[in-house]
C-alpha positions as CSV (number, residue, x, y, z in Angstrom):
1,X,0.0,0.0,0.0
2,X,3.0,2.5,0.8
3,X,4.7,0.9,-2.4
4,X,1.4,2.3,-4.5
5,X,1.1,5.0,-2.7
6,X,4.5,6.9,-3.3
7,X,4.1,5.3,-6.9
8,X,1.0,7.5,-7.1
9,X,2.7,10.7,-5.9
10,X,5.8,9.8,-7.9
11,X,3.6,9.9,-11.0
12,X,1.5,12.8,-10.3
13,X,4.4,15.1,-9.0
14,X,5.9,14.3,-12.5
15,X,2.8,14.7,-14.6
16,X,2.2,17.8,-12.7
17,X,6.0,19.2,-13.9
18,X,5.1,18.0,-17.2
19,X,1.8,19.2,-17.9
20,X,3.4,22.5,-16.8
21,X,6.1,22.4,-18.7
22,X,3.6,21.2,-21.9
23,X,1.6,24.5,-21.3
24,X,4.4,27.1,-20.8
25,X,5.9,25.0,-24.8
26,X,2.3,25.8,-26.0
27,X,2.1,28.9,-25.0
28,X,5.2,30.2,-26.4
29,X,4.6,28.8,-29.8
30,X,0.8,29.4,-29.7
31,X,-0.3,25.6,-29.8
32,X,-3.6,24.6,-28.1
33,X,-2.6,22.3,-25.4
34,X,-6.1,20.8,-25.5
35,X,-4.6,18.4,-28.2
36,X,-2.2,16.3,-25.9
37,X,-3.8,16.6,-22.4
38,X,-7.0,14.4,-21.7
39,X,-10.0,16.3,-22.4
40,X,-11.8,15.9,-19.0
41,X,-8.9,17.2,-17.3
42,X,-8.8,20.3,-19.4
43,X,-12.7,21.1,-18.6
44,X,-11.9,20.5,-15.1
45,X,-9.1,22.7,-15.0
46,X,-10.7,25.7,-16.8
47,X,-14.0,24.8,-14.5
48,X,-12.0,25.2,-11.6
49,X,-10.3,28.4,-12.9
50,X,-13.4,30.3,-13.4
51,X,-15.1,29.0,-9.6
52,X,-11.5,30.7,-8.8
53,X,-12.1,33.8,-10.2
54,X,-8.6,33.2,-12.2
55,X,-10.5,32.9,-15.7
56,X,-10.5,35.9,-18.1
57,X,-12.0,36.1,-21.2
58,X,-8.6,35.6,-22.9
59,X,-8.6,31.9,-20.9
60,X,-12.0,31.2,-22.1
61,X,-11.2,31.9,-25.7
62,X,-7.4,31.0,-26.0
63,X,-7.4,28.6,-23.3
64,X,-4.3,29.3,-22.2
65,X,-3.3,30.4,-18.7
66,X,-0.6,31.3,-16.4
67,X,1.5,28.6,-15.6
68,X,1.6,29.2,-11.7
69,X,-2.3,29.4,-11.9
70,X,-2.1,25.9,-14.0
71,X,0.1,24.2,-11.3
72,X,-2.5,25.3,-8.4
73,X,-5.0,24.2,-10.4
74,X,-3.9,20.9,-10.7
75,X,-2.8,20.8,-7.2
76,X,-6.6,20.7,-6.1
77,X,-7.0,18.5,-9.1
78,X,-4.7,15.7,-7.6
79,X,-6.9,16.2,-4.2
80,X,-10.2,15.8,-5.4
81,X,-9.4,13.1,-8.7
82,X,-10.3,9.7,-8.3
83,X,-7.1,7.5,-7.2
84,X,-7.8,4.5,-9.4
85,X,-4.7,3.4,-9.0
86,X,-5.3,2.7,-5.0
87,X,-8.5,1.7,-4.7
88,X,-9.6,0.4,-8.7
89,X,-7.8,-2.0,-11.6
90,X,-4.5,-2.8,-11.8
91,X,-2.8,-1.4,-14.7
92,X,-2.4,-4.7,-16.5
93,X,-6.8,-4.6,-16.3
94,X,-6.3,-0.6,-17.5
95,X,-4.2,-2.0,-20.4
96,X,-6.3,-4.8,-21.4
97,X,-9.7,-2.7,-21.4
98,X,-8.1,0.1,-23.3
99,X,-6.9,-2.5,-26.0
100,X,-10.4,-3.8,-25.7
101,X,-11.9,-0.1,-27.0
102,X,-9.7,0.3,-29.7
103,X,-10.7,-0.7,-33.3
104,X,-10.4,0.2,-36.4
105,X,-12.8,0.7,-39.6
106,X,-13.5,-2.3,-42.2
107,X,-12.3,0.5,-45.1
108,X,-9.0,1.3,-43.5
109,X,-7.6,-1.4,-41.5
110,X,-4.1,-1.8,-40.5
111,X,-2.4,-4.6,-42.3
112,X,1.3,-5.4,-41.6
113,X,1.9,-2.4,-39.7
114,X,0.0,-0.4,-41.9
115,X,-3.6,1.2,-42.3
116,X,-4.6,0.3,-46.2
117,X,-7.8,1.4,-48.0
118,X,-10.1,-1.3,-48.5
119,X,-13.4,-1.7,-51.1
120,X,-16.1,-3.6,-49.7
121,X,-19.2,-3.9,-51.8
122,X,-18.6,-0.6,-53.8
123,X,-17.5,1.7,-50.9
124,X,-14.2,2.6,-50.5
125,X,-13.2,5.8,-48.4
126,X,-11.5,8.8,-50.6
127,X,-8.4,10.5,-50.2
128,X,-8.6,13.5,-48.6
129,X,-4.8,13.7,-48.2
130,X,-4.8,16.9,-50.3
131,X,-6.1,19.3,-48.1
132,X,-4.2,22.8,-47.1
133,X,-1.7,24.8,-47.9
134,X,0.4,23.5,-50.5
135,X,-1.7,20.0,-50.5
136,X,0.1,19.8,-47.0
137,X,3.6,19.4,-48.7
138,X,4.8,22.7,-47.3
139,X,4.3,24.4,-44.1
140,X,2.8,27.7,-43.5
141,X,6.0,30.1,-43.8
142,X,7.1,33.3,-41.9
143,X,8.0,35.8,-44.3
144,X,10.0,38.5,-44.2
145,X,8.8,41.8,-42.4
146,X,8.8,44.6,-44.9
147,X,7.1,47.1,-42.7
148,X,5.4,47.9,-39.0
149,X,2.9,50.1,-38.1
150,X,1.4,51.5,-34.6
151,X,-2.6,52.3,-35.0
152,X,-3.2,56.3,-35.6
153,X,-6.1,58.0,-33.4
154,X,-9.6,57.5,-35.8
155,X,-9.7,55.4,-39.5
156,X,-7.1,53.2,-40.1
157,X,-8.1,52.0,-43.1
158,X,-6.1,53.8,-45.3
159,X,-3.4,53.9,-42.9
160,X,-3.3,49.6,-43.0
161,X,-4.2,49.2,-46.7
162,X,-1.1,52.0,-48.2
163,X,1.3,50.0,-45.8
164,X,-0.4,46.8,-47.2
165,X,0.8,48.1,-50.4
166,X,4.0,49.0,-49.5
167,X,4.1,45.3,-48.3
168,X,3.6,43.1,-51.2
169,X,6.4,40.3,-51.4
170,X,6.7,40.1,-47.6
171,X,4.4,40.7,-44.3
172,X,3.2,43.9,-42.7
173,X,3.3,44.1,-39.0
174,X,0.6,45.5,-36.9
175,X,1.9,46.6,-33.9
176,X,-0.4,45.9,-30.0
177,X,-3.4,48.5,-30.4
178,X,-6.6,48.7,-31.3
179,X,-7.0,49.5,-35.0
180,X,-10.5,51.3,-36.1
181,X,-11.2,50.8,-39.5
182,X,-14.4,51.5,-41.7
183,X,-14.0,49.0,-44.7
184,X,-12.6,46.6,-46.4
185,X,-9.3,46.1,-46.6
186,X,-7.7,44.1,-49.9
187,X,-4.6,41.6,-49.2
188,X,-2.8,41.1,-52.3
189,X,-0.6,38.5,-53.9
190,X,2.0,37.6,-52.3
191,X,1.6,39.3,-49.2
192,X,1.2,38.7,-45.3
193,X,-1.2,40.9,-42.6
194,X,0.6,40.1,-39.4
195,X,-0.5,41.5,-36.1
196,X,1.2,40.9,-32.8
197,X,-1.1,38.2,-31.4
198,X,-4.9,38.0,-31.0
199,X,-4.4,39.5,-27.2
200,X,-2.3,42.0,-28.3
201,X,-3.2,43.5,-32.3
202,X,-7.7,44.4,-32.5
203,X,-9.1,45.0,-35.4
204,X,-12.1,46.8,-34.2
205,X,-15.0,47.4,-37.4
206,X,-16.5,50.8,-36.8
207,X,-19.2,51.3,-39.2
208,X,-23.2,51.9,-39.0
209,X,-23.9,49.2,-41.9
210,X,-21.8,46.5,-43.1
211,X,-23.9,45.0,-45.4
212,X,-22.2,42.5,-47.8
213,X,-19.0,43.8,-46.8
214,X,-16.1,41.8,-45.9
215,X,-13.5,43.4,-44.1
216,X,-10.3,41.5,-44.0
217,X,-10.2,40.3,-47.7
218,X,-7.3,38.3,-49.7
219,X,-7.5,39.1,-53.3
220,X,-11.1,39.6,-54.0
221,X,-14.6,40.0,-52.5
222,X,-18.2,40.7,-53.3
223,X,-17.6,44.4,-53.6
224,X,-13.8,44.9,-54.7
225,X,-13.1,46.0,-58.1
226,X,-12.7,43.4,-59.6
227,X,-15.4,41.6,-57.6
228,X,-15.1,37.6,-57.2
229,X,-15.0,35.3,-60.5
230,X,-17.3,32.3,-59.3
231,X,-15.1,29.9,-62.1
232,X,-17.2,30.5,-65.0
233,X,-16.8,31.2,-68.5
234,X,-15.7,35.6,-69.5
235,X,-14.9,37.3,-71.9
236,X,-11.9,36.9,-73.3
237,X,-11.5,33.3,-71.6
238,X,-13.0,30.6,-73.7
239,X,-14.0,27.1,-72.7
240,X,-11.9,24.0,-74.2
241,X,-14.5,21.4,-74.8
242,X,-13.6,17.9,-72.8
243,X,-13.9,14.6,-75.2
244,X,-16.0,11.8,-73.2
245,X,-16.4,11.3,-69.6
246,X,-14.2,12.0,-67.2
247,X,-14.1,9.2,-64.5
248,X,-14.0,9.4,-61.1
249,X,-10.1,9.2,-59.5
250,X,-9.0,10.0,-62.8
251,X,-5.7,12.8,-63.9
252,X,-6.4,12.2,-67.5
253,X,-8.6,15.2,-69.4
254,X,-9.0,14.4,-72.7
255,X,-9.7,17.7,-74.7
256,X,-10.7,18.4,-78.1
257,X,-7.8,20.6,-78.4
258,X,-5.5,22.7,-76.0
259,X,-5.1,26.1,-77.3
260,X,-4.6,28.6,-74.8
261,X,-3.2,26.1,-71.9
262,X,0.5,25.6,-71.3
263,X,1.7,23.6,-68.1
264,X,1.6,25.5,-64.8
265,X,-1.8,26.8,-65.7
266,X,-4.4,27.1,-62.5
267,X,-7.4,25.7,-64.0
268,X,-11.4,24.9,-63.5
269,X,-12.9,21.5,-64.8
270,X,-16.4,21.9,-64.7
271,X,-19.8,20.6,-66.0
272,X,-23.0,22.1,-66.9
273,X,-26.2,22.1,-65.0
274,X,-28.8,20.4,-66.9
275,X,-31.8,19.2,-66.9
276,X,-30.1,15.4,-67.0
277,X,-27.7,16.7,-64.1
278,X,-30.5,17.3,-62.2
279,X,-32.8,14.0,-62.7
280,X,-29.7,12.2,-62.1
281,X,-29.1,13.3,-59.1
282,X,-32.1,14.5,-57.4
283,X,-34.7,12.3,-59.2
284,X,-36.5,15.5,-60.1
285,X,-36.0,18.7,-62.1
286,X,-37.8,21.2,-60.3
287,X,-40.7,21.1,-57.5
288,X,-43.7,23.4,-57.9
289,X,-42.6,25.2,-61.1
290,X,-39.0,26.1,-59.3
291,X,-35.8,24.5,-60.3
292,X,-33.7,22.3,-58.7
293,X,-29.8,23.4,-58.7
294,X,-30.8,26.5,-60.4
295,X,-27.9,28.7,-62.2
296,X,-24.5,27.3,-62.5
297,X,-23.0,27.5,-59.1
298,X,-24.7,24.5,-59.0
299,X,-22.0,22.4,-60.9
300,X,-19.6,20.2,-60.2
301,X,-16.1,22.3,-60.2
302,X,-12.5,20.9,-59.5
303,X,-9.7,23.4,-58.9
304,X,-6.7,22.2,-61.0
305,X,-3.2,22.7,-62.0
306,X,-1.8,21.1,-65.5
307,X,1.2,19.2,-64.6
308,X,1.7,18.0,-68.7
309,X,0.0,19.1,-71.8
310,X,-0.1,17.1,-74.8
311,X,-1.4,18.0,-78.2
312,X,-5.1,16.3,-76.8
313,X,-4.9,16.0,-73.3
314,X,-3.8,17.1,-70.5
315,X,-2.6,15.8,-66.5
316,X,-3.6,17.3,-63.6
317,X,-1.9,17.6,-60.3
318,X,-4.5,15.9,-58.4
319,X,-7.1,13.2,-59.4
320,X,-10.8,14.3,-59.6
321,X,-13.0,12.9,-56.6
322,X,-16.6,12.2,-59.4
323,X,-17.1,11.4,-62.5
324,X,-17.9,14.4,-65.3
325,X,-20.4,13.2,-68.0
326,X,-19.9,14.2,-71.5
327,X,-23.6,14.8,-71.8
328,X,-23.4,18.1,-69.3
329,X,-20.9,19.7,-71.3
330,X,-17.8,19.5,-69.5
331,X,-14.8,22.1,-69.8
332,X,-11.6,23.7,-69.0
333,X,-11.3,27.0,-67.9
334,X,-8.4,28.6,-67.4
335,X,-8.2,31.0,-64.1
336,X,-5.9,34.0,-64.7
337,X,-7.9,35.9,-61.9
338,X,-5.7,33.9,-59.1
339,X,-4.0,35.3,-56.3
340,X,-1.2,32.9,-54.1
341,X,0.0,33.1,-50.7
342,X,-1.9,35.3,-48.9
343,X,-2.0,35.2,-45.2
344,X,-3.8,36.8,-42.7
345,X,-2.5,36.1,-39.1
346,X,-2.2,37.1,-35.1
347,X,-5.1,38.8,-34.0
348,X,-8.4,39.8,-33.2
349,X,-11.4,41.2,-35.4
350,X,-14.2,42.6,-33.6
351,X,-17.7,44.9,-34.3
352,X,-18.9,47.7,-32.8
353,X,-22.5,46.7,-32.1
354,X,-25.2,49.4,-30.1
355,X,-26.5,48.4,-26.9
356,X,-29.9,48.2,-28.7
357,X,-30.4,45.5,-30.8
358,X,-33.5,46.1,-32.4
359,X,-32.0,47.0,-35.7
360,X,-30.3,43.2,-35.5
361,X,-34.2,41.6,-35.1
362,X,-35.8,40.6,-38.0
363,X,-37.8,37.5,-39.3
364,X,-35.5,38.3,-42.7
365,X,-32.0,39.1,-42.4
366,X,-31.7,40.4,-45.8
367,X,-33.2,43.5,-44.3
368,X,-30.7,44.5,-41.6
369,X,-27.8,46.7,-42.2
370,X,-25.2,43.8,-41.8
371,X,-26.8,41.2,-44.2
372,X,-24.2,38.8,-45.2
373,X,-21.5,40.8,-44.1
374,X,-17.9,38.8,-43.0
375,X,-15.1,39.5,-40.9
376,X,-12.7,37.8,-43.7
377,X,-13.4,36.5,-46.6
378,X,-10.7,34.6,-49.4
379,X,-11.7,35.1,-52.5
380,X,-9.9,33.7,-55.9
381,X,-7.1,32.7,-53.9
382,X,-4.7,29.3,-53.9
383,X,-2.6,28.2,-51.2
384,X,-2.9,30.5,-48.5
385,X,-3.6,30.6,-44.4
386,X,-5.6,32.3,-41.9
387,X,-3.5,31.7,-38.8
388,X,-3.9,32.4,-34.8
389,X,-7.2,34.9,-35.6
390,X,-9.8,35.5,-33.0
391,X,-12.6,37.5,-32.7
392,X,-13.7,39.9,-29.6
393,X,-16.6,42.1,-28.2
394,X,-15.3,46.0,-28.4
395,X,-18.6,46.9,-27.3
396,X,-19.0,44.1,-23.9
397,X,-22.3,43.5,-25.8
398,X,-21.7,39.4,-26.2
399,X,-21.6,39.9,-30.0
400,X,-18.4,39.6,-31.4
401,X,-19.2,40.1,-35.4
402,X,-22.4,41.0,-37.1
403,X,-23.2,38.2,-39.7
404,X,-20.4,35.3,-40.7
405,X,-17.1,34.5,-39.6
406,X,-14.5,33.2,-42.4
407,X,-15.5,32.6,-45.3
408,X,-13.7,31.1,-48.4
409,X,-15.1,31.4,-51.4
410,X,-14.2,29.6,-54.7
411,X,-10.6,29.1,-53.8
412,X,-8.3,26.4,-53.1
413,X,-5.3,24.9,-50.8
414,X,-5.9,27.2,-47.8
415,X,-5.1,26.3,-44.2
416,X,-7.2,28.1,-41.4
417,X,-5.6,27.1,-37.9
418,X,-5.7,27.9,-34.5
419,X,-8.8,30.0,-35.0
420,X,-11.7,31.3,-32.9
421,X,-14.7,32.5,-34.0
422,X,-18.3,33.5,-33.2
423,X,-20.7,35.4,-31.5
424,X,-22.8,36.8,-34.0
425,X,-26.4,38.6,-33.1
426,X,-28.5,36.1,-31.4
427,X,-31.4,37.5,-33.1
428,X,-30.4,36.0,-36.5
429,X,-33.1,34.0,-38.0
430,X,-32.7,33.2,-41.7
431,X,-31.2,34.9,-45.3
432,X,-28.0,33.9,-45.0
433,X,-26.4,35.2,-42.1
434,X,-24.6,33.9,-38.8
435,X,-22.4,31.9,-40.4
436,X,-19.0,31.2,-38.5
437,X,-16.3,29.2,-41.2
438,X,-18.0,28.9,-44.7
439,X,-16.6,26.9,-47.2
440,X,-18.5,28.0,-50.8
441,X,-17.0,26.3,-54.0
442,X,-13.7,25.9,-52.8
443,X,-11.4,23.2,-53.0
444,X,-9.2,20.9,-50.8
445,X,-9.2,23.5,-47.4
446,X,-8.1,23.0,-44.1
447,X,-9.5,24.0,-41.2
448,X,-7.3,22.7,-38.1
449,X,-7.4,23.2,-34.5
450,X,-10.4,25.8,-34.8
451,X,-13.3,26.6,-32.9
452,X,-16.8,28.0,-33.3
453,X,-19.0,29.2,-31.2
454,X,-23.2,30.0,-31.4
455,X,-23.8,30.5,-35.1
456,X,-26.5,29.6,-36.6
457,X,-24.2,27.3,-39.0
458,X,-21.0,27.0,-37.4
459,X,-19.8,25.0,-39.9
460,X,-21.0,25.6,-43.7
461,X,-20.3,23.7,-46.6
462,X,-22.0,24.9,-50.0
463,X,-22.1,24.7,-53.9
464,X,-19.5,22.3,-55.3
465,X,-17.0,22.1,-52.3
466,X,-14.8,19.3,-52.4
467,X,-12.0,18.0,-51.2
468,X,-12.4,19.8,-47.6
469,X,-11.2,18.7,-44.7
470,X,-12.3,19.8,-40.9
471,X,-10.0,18.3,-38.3
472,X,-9.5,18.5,-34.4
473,X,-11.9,21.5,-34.1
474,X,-15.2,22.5,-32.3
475,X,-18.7,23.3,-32.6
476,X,-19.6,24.9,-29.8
477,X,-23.4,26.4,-28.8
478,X,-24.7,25.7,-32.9
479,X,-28.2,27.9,-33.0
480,X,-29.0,25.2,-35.8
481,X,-26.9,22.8,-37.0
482,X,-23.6,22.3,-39.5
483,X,-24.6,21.2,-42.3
484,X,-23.8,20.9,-46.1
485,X,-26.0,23.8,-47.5
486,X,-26.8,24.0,-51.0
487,X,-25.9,21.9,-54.3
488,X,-24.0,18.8,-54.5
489,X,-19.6,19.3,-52.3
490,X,-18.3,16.1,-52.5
491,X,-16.0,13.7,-50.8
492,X,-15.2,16.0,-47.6
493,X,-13.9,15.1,-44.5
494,X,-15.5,15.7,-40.8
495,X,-13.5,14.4,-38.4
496,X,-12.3,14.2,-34.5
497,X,-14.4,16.7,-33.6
498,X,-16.4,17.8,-30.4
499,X,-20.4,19.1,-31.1
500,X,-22.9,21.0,-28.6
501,X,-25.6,22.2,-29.8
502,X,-28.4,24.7,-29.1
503,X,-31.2,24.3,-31.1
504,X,-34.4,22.2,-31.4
505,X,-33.6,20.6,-34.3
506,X,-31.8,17.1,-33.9
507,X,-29.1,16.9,-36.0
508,X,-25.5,18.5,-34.8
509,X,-24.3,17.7,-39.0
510,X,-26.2,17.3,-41.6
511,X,-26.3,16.5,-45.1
512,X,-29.0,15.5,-47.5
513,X,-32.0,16.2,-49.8
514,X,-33.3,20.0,-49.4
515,X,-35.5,19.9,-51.9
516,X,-36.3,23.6,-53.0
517,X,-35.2,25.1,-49.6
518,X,-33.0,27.9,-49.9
519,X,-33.9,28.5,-53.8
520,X,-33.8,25.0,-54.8
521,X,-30.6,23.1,-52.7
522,X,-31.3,19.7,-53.6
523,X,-29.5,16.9,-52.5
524,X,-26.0,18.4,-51.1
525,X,-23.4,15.9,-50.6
526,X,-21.9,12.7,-52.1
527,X,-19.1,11.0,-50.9
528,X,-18.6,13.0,-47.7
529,X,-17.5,10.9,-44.8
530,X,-17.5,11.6,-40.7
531,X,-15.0,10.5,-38.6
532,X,-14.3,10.0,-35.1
533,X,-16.8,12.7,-33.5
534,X,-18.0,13.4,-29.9
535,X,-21.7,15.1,-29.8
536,X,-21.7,16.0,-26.7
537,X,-25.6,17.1,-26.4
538,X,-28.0,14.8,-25.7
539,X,-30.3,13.7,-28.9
540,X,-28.1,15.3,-31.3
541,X,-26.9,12.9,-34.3
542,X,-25.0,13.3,-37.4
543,X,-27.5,12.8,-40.3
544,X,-26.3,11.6,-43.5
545,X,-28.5,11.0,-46.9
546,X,-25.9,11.7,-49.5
547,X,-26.9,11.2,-53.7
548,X,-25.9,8.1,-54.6
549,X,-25.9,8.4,-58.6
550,X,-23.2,7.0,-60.6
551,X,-21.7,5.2,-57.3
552,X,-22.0,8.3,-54.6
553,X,-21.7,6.8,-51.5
554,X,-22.4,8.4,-47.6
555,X,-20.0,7.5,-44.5
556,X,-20.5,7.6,-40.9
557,X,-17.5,6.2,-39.3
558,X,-16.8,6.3,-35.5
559,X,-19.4,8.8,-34.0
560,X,-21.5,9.4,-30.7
561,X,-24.8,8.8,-32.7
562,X,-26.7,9.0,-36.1
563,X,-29.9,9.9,-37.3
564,X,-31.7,6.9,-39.0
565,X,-30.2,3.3,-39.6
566,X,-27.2,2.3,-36.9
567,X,-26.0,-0.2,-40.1
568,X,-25.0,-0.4,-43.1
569,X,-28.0,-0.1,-45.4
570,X,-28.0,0.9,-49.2
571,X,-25.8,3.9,-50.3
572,X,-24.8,4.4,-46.6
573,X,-21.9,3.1,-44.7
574,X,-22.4,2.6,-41.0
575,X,-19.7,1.6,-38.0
576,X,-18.4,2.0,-34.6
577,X,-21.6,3.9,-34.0
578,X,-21.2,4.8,-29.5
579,X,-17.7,4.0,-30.0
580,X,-15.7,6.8,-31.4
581,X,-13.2,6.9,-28.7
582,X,-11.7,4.4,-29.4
583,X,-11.4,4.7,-33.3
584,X,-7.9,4.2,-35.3
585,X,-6.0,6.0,-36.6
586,X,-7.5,9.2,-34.3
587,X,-7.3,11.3,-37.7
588,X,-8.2,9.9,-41.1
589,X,-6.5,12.9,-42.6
590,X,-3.1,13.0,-41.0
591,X,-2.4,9.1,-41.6
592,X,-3.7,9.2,-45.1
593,X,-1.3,12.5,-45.8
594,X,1.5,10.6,-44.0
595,X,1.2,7.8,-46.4
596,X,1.1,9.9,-49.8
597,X,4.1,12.2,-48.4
598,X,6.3,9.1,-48.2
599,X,5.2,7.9,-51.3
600,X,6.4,11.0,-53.1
């Protein structure tokens, strides 16, 4: 008994010296500790820190602390913990339950050492290994600092956006302050907006109406000149007609000639909405005179670069994730209109927002003055980051921005980590608004390490996103639910992620058929898998009803519960529902990019 007993001290004394040490290393490189100490522990410790009195709002959003408050903290941890090792199983009985728990999926089990994919009866998981900055072959850099800046008393918009300028080709340094500004401000090519750290560097959005204005914005947005291309046909840029189908998983396009395109090009293969598109897909063209998958957003659109060019086909950097019929036109469009490595990263965004929130009530959104307004939107942009951003309350009203969060918008290859987000009026109730991280017809994203907190989507997927990858994040206080929005994203990737939710409706993801809801959504995923997720409110599920034309497929692997069938049935793929803990490997993503990087 005195044997166990100084073993238990022994342990803890070190654990305690290490978990210190673990939070001053996280700290100082701006890592979220949450990822290597036990969960529990971490709620008990910030718990405890608030009954204190030691929590701030900076704990509560950064979770990080004070070391010296950490070790008290876990001093009156140690007293009040259950001593398992006194008084329950041996370890040998820990070891052999926690072997018990773990398992791994049918589709990628672990042969010889190694997790493989594996097709059973038609499904077979895709890769989402391609996700992030540089397809994750690169890591975020740290360019050089061309210029700093201190905030100047009133606007600061010009002030920022003439040093942005001065910039290009490097990063531009925003000194601690608080920075007023009154619009947008545009991030070019090639360039960095740095502030100090999200406690230290405020971008605070003075202005009466920010309606569909985005403030922080790489490249382009809804209102810069030139606005957004949404990847379609202009002038000036024709179409090269594509010869047959292209099939799923494929890096052959065969053309019916390639003038215009030269290797290196940043490219769009894309199809046609038709009437066949439709049928195929939704079983239906249109219900009560209105059409299904109305305009062209609608299509299926993969964000390419030509790695060879022959005189009738090309090869593309990455295979396609679903086939392209020869009946809906498909094409190649070259994209001209790109902009590359822009980063935003550092600090905090935050609205002014009156005490009186009348003008934010409204059955419509589209009516207020901050109708689908966003704190940063990416726009036309490849391989890119949104790094260490958070957003604040100048006011001390609760509301921290006035309609969505991040939003990336027909780009590609962009890594959003360590971010916090949320807080938008809680009077939102529909047109579009209160969405935290939005990913609209954009291509093989990251989103790492992030958190959201009481939007009415926290997380948004939309029109032809594919590719996608959400990993080791949180949905925190959802007014709704996540869901995949409108129109068909394909083959993305929700995984090891925690869910409460604050709403009546039951499902903490979603995707499926939306008939004409939000003019005519349709069925919006195929091929989209979830992975290793913790709902943490009672009678939530993930809900998943994915098309299942030309070999679509749905996957629920590894989650607390689903709406619907607990098994296998049909189109959808079902295991491990209860049991996520103990699912292997803990991320999909990181073991499938591990593989493909030593392949290389």
């Amino acid at each position: 008994m005195l044997f166990s007993l100084y073993s238990f001290i022994s342990v803890h004394i070190l654990n305690l010296f290490a978990i210190i040490l673990i939070e001053i290393l996280c700290h100082y490189f701006e890592i979220n500790y949450k990822d290597y100490i036990n969960e529990t522990l971490v709620k008990n410790m910030i718990g405890t820190c608030r009954y204190l009195g030691f929590a701030t709002d900076q704990v509560q959003r950064n979770r990080c602390i004070n070391p010296s408050i950490f070790a008290i903290v876990w001093i009156i941890l140690l007293i009040v913990i259950p001593i398992p090792d006194l008084f329950g199983e041996s370890d040998v009985q820990k070891k052999d339950s926690i072997k018990q728990t773990v398992w791994e999926s049918k589709l990628f089990p672990k042969k010889n050492g190694q997790y493989t994919f594996a097709e059973i009866n038609g499904f077979k998981l895709p890769d989402f290994s391609y996700a992030g900055y540089h397809c994750g072959e690169k890591s975020i850099p740290n360019p050089t600092v061309k210029l700093k800046i201190k905030p100047v008393e009133g606007n600061n918009t010009s002030h920022i956006q003439e040093a942005i300028n001065k910039s290009i080709g490097g990063a531009l340094l925003l000194l601690p302050g608080i920075y007023r500004v009154t619009n947008e401000i545009i991030i070019p090519s090639h360039t960095v907006l740095k502030g100090s750290g999200p406690d230290k560097t405020y971008i605070l959005v003075d202005m009466d109406s920010t309606r569909m204005t985005s403030i922080l914005v790489g490249n382009r947005s809804q209102k810069s000149i030139p606005k957004i291309n949404y990847w379609r046909p202009f002038k000036g840029n024709k179409k090269v007609n594509i010869v047959g189908d292209v099939q799923k998983n494929t890096d052959i396009i065969h053309l019916e000639n390639v003038n215009g395109l030269a290797k290196g090009d940043w490219i769009v293969i894309k199809n046609e909405v038709t009437d066949d598109f439709r049928m195929d897909y939704n079983g239906i063209t249109e219900i009560k005179g209105k059409k299904i998958w109305p305009t062209d957003q609608s299509s299926i659109k993969y964000f390419r670069r030509i790695k060879r060019i022959s005189k009738k086909h090309i090869i593309i950097d990455r295979p396609i994730q679903h086939i392209l019929k020869f009946r809906d036109n498909p094409q190649v469009l070259k994209t001209p209109y790109m902009a590359e490595e822009i980063g935003i990263e550092n600090l905090s965004i935050g609205y002014k927002t009156p005490a009186n929130l009348e003008k934010y009530v409204g059955v419509n959104g589209k009516k207020t003055p901050f109708h689908n307004s966003s704190a940063i939107k990416f726009g036309n942009v490849v391989n890119g980051w949104i790094k260490n951003v958070h957003t604040y309350s100048p006011s001390n009203t609760g509301i921290h921005i006035h309609s969505k969060g991040i939003v990336i918008q027909n780009s590609a290859r962009i890594t959003v980590l360590n971010c916090d987000f949320g807080y938008p009026p809680p009077t939102l109730r529909l047109g579009g608004n209160g969405y935290i991280f939005v990913l609209t017809t954009s291509n093989d994203c990251l989103i790492k390490q992030c958190t959201s907190r009481a939007g009415r989507h926290n997380f948004h997927f939309g029109y032809g996103s594919s590719g996608n990858v959400v990993t080791r994040s949180r949905s925190l206080d959802c007014k709704a639910r996540n869901d995949f929005h409108h129109s068909l994203s394909i083959a993305n990737l929700i995984e090891t992620m925690q869910f409460t939710c604050n709403s009546e409706k039951k499902e903490a993801f979603i995707t499926g058929d939306r008939g004409r809801a939000s003019l005519g959504a349709g069925y919006t995923g195929l091929d989209n898998t979830f992975w290793n997720l913790s709902i943490l409110t009672s009678g939530k599920a993930i809900v998943s009803k994915q098309a299942n034309a030309n070999g679509g497929k749905g996957y629920i692997i590894g989650v607390t519960s689903v709406g619907g069938s607990l098994t296998t049935q049909g189109s959808e793929w079902r295991e491990g529902i209860g049991h996520e803990n103990g699912l292997r490997p803990f991320s999909l993503y990181d073991e499938q990019l591990k593989q493909r990087l030593e392949k290389r």
